[in-house]
Each structure stands twice: as C-alpha cells, then as structure tokens.
C-alpha positions in Angstrom: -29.8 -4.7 -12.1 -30.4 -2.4 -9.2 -32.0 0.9 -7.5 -30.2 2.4 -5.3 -31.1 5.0 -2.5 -28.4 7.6 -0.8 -28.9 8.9 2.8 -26.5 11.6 3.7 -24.6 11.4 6.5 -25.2 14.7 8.7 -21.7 16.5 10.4 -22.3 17.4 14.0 -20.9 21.0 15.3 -17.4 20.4 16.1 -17.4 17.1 16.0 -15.9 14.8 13.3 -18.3 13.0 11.1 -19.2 9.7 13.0 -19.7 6.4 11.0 -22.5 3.9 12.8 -21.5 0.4 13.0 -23.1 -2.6 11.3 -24.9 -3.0 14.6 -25.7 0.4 15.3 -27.3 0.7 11.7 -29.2 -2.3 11.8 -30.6 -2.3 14.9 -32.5 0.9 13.8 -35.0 -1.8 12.5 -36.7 -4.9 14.3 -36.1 -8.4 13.3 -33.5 -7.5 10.1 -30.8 -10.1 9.9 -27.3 -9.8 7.7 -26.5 -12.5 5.3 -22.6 -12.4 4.6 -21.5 -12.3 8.2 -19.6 -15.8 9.3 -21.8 -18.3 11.5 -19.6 -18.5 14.5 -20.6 -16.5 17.4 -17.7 -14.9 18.9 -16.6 -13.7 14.6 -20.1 -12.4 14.0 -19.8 -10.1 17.2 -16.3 -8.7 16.4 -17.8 -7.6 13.0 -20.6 -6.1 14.5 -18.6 -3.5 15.8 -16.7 -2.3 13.0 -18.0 0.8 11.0 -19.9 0.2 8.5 -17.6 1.7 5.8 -14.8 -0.8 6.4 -17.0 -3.0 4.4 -17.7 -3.3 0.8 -21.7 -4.0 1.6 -23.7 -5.7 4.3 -26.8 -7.9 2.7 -29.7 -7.2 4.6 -33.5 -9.2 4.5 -36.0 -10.6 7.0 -36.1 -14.3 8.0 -39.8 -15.8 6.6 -40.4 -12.5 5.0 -37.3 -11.5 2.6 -37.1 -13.1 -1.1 -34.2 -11.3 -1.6 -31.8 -9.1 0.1 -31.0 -5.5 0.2 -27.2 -4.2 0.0 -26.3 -1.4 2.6 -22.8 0.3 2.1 -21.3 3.7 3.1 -19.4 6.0 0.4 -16.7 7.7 1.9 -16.4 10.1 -1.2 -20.0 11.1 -1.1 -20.9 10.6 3.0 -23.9 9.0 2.5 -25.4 5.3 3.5 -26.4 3.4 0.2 -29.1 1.3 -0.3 -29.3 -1.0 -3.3 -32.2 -2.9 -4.2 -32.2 -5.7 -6.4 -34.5 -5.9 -9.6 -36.4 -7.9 -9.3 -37.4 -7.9 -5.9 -41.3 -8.7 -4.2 -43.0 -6.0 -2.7 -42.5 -7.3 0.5 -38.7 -7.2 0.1 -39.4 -3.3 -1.2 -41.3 -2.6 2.1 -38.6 -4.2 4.3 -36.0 -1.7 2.4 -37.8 1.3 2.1 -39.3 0.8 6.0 -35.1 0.9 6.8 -34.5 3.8 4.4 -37.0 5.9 5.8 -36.1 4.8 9.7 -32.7 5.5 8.7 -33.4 9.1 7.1 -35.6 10.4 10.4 -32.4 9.4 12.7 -29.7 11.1 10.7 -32.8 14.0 10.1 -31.7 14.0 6.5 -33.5 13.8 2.9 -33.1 10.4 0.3 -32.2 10.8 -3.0 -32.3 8.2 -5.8 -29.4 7.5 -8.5 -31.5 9.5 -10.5 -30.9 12.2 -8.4 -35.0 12.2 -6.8 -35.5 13.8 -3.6 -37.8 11.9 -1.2 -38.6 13.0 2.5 -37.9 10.0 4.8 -41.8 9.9 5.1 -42.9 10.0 1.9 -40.8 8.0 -0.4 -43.4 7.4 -3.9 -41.0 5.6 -5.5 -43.0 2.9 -7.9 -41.2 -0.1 -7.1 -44.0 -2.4 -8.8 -42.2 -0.6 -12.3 -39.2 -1.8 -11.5 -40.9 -5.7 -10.3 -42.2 -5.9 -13.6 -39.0 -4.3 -15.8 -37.1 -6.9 -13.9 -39.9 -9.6 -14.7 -39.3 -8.7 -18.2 -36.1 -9.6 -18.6 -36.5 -12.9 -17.3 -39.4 -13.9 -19.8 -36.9 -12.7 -22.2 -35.9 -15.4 -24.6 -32.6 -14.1 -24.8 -32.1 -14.6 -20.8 -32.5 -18.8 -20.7 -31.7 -19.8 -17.5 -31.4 -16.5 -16.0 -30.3 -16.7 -12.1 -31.7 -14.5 -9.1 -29.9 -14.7 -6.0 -32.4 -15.2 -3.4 -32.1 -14.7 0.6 -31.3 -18.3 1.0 -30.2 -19.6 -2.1 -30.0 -18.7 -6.0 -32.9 -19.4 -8.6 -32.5 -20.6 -11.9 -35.9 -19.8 -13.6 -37.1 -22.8 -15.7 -39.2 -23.1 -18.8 -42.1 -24.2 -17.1 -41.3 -21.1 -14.2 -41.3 -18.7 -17.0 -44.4 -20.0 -19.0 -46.2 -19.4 -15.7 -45.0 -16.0 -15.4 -45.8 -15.1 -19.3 -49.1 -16.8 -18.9 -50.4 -14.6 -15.7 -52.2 -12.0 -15.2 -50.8 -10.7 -12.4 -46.9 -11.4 -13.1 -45.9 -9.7 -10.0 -48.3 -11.9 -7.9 -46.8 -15.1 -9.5 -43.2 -13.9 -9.6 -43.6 -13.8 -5.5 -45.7 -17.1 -5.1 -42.4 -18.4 -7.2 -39.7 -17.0 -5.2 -41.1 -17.1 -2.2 -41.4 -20.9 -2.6 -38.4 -21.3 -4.2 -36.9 -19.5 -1.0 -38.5 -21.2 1.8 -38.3 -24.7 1.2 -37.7 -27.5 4.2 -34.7 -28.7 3.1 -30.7 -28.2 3.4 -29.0 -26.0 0.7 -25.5 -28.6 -0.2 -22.5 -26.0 0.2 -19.6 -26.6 -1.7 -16.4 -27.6 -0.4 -12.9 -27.9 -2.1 -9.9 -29.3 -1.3 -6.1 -30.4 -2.9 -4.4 -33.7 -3.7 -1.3 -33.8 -2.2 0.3 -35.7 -4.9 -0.4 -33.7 -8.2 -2.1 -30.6 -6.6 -5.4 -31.3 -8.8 -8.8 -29.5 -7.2 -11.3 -32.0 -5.8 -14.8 -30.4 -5.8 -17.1 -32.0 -3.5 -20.7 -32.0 -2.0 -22.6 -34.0 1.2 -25.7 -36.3 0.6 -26.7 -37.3 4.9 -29.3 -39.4 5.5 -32.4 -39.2 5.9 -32.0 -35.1 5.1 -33.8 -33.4 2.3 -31.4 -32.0 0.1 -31.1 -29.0 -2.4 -28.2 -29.8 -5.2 -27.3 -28.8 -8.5 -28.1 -31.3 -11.3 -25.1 -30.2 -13.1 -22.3 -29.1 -10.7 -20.1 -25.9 -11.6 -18.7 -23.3 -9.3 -21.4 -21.0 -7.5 -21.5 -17.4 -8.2 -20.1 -16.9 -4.5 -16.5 -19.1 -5.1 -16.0 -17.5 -8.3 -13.5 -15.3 -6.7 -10.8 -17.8 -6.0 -11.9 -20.3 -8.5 -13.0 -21.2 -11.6 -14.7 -24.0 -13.2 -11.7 -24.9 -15.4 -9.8 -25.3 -12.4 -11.6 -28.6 -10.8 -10.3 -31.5 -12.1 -12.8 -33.8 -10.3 -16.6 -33.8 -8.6 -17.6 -35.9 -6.1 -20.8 -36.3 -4.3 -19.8 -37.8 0.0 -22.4 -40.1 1.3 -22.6 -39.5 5.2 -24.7 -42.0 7.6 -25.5 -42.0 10.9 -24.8 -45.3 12.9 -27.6 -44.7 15.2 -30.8 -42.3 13.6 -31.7 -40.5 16.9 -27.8 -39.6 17.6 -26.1 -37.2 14.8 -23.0 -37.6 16.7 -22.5 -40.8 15.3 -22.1 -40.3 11.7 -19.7 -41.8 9.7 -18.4 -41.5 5.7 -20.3 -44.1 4.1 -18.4 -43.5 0.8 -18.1 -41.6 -2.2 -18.7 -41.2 -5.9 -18.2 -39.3 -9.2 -21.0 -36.8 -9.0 -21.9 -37.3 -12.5 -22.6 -40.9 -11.4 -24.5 -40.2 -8.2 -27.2 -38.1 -10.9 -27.4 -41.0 -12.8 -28.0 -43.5 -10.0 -30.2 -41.4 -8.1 -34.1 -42.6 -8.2 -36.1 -40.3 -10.2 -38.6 -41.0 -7.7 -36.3 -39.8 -5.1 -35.6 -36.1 -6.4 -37.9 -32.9 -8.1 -36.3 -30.3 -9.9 -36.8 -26.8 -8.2 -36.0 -24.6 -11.0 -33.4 -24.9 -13.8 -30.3 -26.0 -12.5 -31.2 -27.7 -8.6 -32.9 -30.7 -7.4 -34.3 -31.6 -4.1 -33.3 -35.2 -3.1 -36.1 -36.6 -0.4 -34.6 -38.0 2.3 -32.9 -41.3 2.0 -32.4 -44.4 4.1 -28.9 -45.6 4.5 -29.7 -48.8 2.9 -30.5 -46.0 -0.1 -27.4 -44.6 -0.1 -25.8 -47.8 0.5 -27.6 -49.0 -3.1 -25.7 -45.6 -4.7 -22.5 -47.2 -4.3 -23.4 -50.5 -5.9 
C-alpha cells in the first residue's frame, strides 16, 4: 500500500526535455541518502550519474530520522517524477517526503498532483497523511494480517502479538506505531545478510548466515528467503541452512578472524542460550554478543 505524488517535468524552449540524474535530484535536499545503491565507492558514483529514468526507483530516507523509505522514479509516458510513499509510514518519514516533493516542485516551477488526481501547490500540500498512518495501522491490527511485514529503512518488521496488542491498546496508535518502528529500526546491532552459494558435486543450494564474535546480531528465528532474494530464488530451492561461526584470534585485530565452524541453522536455534537472544518482532532475534569460548560451546 502506497500514495503516490507526480511532479511534472517542465519542457524548456527549444530544448529537449532534460532528465536530472539520481544526484542532481537528490541533492535538491540536505542529508537524504539512497538505499538500493551498491556499497562500493567507485559503483555508487557511476550510478550517480545516470538519469534518473534508467532506473525502476531509487529508495530514498534520512539516516537517524527515516523509519521507512520513500520511492522516487520518473515515467517516461507521463514526464513527471513520482513519489511513492509507503502506508504506513511515521510522520517524520511524511515530512522528509513531502519537504522533497515540495523542493522538487519550486525547482521544476510546476504543480503536484496525487493518484487521485489532487492538485497541490509546491507550498501548500494539505494532504492528511496521519489518515493514511492510521488506515495503514489498521490493517496490521487486523486479525487476518498475522505476521504482517513492513520493510523498514534498515531492515524489515514482523509485527508480533505482543507489538500489535500495544498498538490496539493505545490511545494514540500513531504515537506508538513510531515509538515501535523507530526502535525496531535503530537498534545497535548488525542486520545477518544472506549469502548463497552451490555444491559442486550435486548442484544443491547452500543457504547461509555469519554469527562473529563478540557482535550483536539481528537473525531470523526461522530462516527462509528475504523479500529482496525472491527474485532469483525461492525457498523450495535451498536444500540446506547453515549458520558460519567466525572468531577473531586476537579481539582488538578484526584482521585476524578465522572460520571457527559451522552448523545446521536449525541446530544453532536450538543450542543458542535463551539468555543470549530477545526476539525483536515476529520472525528476528537479537543474539548478544558472544565470546568465542560461546561459540566454541555451539559446536559441541
């Protein structure tokens, strides 16, 4: 679920219609940062410079500020600069959004119109966001919607009973929705990324994550295949998951880590210390920070 917000694109006399770039776009606005860009320095910069519409969407939010992100795309058919919001987002993230609509609008000199076909001038957009807060709030106290998954600026959310009962319970949902989230979002601790890889002799699909010591940890309780990967695999497809135990042979050096072993993942949940881990919402845990005599005792 979604709003979305169209800024036209404005022809100069006799000129051909130009297209800003993903850095010309974004640097209408202090401190935004894009989400779906690679890490490495010198690929981040190429794609900087590409227009904008040679993408499908940039994701767009403010480090320490953001819950969520905001899509930013250009239509080719219509010649206009979408912005979708999410539903549900916090207020701040509407701010953040709206604040780059409205720069965006007073650059090109041009009017904002909503899917609904609303006009808005770029300094007076009244769109009631806090509607569409709660209508997303809604749905997730909605029986029918167990388990239902926000994907936040730093890492999905899997509401749980207990975040939902807190949410039914208050009287200001949209208050504790953002106190949740935010949270949720902002938490000291290392997101576990998924990696995959092949065995050479049958071809079967090893799915894996990394436990280091002495690092706090975010990982799922029960593994499967995060929205993200979806597109080039499937849950079926993974024959086998495995949790890698990495150590460091001297604390203060993170050079000198080392593979201290691995195990079925299944296994790993089962061994793990329930003193040693807090579920964060429905479907992740956060695993303190473990000695390697810890993770040694895993593998026993």
């Amino acid at each position: 679920m979604s709003r979305r917000f169209s800024i036209k694109n404005k022809k100069p006399l006799f000129r051909n219609m130009k297209i800003m770039t993903v850095d010309e776009v974004t640097s209408l606005v202090d401190n935004l940062s894009i989400y779906d860009f690679p890490t490495d320095q010198d690929q981040f910069d190429a794609l900087l410079v590409k227009p904008l519409d040679e993408f499908e969407c940039v994701h767009l939010g403010e480090e320490g500020k953001s819950c969520r992100t905001f899509e930013l795309s250009y239509s080719i058919e219509t010649a206009s600069y979408d912005v979708r919001v999410f539903t549900p987002s916090t207020r701040t993230d509407w701010k953040i959004a709206i604040n780059f609509i409205q720069t965006l609008a007073r650059h090109l000199n041009t009017k904002v119109v909503d899917e609904e076909g609303i006009c808005y001038s770029a300094d007076n957009i009244s769109y009631n966001y806090e509607n569409d807060i709660l209508f997303g709030i809604k749905n997730l106290i909605n029986p029918e919607y167990k388990g239902y998954t926000i994907f936040g600026i730093n890492h999905p959310v899997s509401f749980s009973s207990d975040m939902v009962e807190k949410l039914k319970n208050a009287d200001d949902r949209i208050q504790v929705f953002e106190d949740i989230f935010y949270e949720n979002q902002y938490l000291d601790a290392y997101f576990a990324k998924q990696r995959f890889y092949q065995k050479d002799d049958d071809q079967q699909i090893i799915a894996a994550y990394t436990l280091t010591q002495q690092t706090e940890t975010i990982l799922p309780y029960e593994p499967a295949v995060e929205f993200s990967n979806l597109h080039f695999i499937k849950d079926e497809e993974i024959s086998q998951w495995l949790m890698t135990l990495v150590v460091f042979e001297d604390p203060d050096d993170v050079e000198t880590y080392s593979m201290l072993g691995e195990l079925n993942y299944f296994d790993f949940i089962k061994q793990l210390p329930k003193n040693k881990y807090r579920h964060i919402d429905d479907k992740y845990i956060l695993v303190d920070g473990m000695t390697k005599q810890e993770l040694e005792n895993l593998l026993t």
